[in-house]
C-alpha positions as CSV (number, residue, x, y, z in Angstrom):
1,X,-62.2,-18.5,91.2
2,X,-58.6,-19.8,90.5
3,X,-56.0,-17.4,90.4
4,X,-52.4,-18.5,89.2
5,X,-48.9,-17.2,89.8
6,X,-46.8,-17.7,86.2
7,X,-43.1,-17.8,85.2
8,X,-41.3,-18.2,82.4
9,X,-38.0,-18.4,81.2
10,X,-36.5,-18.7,77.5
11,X,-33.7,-21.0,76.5
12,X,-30.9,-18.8,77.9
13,X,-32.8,-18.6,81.0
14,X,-33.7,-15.2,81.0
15,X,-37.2,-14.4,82.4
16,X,-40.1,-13.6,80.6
17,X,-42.5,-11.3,80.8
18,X,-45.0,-11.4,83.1
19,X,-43.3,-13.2,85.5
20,X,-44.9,-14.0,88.5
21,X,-43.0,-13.0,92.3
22,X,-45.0,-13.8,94.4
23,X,-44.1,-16.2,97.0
24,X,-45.6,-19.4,96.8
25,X,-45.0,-23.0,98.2
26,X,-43.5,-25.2,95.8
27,X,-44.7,-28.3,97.8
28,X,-43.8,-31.4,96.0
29,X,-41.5,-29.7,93.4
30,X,-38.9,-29.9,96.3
31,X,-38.0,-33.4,95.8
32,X,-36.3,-32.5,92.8
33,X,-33.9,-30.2,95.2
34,X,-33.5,-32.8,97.6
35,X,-32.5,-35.4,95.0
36,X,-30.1,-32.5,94.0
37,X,-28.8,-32.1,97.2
38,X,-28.1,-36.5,97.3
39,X,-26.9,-36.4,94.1
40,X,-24.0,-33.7,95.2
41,X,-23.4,-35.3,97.8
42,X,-23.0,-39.1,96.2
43,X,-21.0,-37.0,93.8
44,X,-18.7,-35.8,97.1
45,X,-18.3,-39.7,98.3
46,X,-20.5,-39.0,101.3
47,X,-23.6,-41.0,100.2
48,X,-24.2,-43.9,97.9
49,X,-27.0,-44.3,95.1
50,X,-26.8,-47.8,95.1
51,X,-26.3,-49.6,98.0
52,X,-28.5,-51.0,100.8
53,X,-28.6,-48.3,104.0
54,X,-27.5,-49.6,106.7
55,X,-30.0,-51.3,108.5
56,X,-32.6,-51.4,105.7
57,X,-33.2,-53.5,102.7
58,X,-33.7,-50.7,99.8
59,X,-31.2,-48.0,98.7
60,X,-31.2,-44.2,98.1
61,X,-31.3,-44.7,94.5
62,X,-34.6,-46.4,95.1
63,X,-35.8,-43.9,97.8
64,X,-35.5,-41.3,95.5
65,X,-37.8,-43.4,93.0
66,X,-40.2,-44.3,94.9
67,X,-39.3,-48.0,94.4
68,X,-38.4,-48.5,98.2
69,X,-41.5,-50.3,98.8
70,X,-42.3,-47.8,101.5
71,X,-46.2,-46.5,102.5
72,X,-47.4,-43.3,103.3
73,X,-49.5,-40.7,105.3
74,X,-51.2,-38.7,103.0
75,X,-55.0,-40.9,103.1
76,X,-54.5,-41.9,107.0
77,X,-57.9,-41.3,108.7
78,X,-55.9,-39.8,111.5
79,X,-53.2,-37.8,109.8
80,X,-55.8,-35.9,108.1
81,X,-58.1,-35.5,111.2
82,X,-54.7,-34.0,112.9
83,X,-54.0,-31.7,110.3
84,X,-57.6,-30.3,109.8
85,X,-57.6,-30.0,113.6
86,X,-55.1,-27.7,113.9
87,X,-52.1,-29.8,116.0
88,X,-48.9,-30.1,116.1
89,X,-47.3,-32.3,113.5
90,X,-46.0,-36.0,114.7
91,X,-42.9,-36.7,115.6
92,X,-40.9,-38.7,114.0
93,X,-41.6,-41.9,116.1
94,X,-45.4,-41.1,116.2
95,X,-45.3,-41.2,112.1
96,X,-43.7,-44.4,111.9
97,X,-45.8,-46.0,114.5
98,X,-48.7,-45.1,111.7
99,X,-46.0,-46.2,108.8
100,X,-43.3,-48.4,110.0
101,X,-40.4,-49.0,108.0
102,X,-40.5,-52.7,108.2
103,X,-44.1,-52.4,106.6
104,X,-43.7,-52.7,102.6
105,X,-46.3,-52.0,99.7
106,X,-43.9,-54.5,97.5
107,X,-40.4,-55.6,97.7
108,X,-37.7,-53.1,97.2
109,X,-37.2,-52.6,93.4
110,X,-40.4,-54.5,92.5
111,X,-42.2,-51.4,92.0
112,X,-43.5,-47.9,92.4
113,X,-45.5,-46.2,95.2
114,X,-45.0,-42.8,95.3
115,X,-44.1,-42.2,99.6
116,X,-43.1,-38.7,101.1
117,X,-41.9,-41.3,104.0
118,X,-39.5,-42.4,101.5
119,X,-38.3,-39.0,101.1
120,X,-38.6,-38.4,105.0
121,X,-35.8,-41.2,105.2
122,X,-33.6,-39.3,102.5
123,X,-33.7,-35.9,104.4
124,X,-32.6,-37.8,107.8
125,X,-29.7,-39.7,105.8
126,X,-28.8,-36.1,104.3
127,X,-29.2,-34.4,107.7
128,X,-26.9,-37.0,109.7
129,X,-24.1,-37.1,107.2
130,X,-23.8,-33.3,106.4
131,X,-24.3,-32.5,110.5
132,X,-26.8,-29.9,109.2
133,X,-30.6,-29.4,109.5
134,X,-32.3,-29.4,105.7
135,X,-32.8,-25.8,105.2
136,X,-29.1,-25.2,105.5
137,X,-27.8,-28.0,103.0
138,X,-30.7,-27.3,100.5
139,X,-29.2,-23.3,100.5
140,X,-26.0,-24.4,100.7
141,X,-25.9,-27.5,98.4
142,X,-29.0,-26.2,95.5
143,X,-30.4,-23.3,96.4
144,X,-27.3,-21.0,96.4
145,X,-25.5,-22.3,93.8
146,X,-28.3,-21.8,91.6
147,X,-28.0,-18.2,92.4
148,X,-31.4,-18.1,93.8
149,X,-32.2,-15.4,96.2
150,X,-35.2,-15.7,98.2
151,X,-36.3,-19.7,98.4
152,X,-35.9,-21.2,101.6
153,X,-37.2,-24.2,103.6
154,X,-40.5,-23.4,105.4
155,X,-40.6,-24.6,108.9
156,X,-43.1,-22.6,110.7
157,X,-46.5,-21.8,110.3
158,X,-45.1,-18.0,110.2
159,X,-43.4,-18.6,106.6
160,X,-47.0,-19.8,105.6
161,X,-48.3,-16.6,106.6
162,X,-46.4,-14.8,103.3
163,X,-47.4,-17.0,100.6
164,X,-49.4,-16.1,98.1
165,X,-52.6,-18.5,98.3
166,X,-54.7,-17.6,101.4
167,X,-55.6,-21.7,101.6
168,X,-52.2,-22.7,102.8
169,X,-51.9,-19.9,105.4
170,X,-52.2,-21.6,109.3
171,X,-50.8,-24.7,108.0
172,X,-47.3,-26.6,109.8
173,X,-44.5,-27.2,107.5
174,X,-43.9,-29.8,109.9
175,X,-46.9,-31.8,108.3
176,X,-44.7,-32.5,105.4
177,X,-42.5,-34.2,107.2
178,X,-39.3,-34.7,104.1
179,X,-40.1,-30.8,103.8
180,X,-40.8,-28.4,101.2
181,X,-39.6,-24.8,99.9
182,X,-41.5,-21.4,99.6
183,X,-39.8,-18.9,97.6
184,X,-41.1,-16.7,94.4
185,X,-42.7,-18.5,91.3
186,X,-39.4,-16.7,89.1
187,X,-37.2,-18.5,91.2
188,X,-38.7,-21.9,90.7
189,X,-38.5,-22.1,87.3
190,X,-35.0,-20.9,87.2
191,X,-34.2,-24.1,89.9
192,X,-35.3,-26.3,87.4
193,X,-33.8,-24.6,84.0
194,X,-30.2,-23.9,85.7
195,X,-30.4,-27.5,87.4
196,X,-31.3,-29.0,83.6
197,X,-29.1,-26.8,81.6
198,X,-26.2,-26.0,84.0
199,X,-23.9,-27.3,85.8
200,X,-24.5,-28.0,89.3
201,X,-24.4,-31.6,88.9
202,X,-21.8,-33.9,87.2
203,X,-23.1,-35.6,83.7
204,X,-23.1,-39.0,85.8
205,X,-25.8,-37.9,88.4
206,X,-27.5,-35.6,85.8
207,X,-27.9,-39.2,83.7
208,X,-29.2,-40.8,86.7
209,X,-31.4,-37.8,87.8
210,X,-33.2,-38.6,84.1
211,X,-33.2,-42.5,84.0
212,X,-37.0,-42.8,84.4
213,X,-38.8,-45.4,85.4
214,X,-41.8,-46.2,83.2
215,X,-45.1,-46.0,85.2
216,X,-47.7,-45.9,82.6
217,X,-50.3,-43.2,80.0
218,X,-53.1,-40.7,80.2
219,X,-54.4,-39.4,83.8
220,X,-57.9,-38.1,84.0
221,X,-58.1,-34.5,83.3
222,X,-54.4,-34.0,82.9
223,X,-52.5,-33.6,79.8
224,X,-50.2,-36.2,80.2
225,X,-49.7,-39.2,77.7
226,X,-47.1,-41.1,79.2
227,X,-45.2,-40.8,82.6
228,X,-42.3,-41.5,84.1
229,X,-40.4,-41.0,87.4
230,X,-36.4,-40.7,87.5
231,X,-34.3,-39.7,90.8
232,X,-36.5,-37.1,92.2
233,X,-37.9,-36.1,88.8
234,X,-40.5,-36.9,86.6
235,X,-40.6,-37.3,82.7
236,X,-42.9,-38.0,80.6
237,X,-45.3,-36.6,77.3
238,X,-47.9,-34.2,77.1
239,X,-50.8,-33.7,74.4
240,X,-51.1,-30.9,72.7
241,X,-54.4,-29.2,71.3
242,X,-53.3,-29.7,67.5
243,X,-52.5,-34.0,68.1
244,X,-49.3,-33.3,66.9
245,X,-46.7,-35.3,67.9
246,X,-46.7,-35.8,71.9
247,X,-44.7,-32.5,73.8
248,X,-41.6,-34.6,75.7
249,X,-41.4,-32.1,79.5
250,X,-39.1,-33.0,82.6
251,X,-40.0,-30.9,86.1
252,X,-42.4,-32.0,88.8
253,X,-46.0,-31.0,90.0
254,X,-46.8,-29.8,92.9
255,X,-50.2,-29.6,95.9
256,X,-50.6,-29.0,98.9
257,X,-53.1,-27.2,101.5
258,X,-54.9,-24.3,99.1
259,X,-52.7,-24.6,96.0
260,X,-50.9,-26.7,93.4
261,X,-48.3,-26.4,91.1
262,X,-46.3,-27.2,87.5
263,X,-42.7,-26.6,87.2
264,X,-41.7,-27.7,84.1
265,X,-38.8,-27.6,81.0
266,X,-39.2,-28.6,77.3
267,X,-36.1,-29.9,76.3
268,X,-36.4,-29.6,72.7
269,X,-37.4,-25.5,73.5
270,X,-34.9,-25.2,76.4
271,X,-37.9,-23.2,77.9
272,X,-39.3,-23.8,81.5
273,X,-42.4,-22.6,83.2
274,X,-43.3,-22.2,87.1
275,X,-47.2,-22.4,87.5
276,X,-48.9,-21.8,90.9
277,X,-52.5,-22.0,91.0
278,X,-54.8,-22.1,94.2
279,X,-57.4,-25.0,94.7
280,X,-56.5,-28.6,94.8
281,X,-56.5,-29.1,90.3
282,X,-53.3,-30.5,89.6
283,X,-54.2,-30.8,85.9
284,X,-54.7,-27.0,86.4
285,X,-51.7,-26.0,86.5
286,X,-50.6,-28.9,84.7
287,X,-52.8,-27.5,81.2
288,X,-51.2,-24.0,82.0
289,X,-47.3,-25.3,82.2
290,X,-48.1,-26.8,79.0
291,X,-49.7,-24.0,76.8
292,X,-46.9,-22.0,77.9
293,X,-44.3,-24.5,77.2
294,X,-45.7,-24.7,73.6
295,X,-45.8,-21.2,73.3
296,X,-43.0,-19.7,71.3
């Protein structure tokens, strides 16, 4: 049976009742944090959106998009083997001995593969310039200023061992290798409202945060009716029961061992909603974001 873990929050991003504490992984949901975190620091004259990193032929703009051109882990034969087996997660060098960086899916900027590698190479350009490991600039960069409380990075099997969905607990952080938070359900859809609505970032990286790329329509058993992918962020329309004109939602989904996850805002509502649902249904939570979202 699925259980979910919901919370809400109303224009003035007060929470609503019931809201959902529990701890949960927000899995995939953290790129929009760690694109928060670039986007400060581009802001800060540390990092550049646009230009080539040294040494590679694609920029963080594009990493951010998934337009690097980058592969990934995720379907490896032997990734999955390792993680189902219980070891310890590959190094850095043993993952990109499986997916080089001189190995493209397109040329950089040509088009869209979504790549947690990609996102691998963003933490290690955040974690080199800032001096810091990830959990530390994510708290101090996002998490903190946000005013959240509890969220932090997971890193050992340990933090696993708290979270609210049994099907994730054993599992190595290190696995995800760009890294991922855990905090409560409450918490995550206040990231997303204050990071929409406030005003962490400047208007010129909120503008690129939101300048989507167009990736395409419906997904099987989801509600979505277009899609789109901006800097760390997706955006895109939703159905809704009635046909009524399609439901325009920014935030990310979410899965990962035993769960998955919706965090989403409806700009014309100013309302956002953290779903948190075990089993591996991203449409799931998805459906449940969305008939929340379009309830007033």
């Amino acid at each position: 049976m699925t259980e979910c873990c919901i919370a809400a929050v109303d224009r003035k991003g007060i929470p609503e009742n019931p809201a959902c504490t529990a701890v949960v992984p927000w899995w995939s949901f953290t790129k929009v944090l760690i694109a928060a975190a670039a986007l400060r620091l581009v802001e800060q004259g540390r990092l550049f959106l646009d230009a080539p990193l040294p040494g590679h032929p694609f920029t963080l703009r594009q990493l951010l998009q998934h337009r690097a051109g980058l592969g990934d882990y995720g379907r490896l034969p032997q990734y999955q083997a390792d993680v189902a087996g219980g070891k310890a997660p590959w190094s850095e060098q043993e993952l990109h001995a499986h997916v080089p960086l001189t190995r493209f899916v397109f040329a950089p900027g040509t088009g869209w593969a979504y790549s947690n590698v990609g996102y691998l190479v963003v933490r290690s350009l955040i974690e080199r310039e800032v001096e810091a490991d990830l959990k530390d600039v994510l708290h101090d960069q996002v998490l903190a200023p946000l005013g959240l409380q509890s969220s932090r990075l997971a890193v050992t099997p340990e933090d696993m061992r708290f979270t609210a969905f049994k099907g994730g607990h054993g599992y190595h952080p290190g696995w995800a290798f760009h890294g991922f938070v855990i905090g409560p359900a409450d918490e995550a859809a206040l990231a997303l409202h204050r990071l929409l609505t406030g005003d962490l970032l400047s208007p010129a990286s909120r503008m690129a945060l939101l300048d989507a790329h167009p990736l395409g329509g419906e997904i099987p058993g989801r509600p979505w009716l277009t899609t789109g992918y901006g800097v760390g962020i997706a955006l895109g329309t939703m159905k809704t029961a009635d046909g009524t004109d399609p439901f325009r939602v920014i935030g990310h989904s979410a899965a990962g061992p035993g769960s998955v996850g919706a965090v989403y805002h409806a700009p014309g509502r100013r309302r956002t909603v953290a779903v948190f649902c075990s089993g591996v249904d991203e449409g799931v939570a998805e459906n449940e974001a969305l008939r929340w979202l379009l309830t007033e």
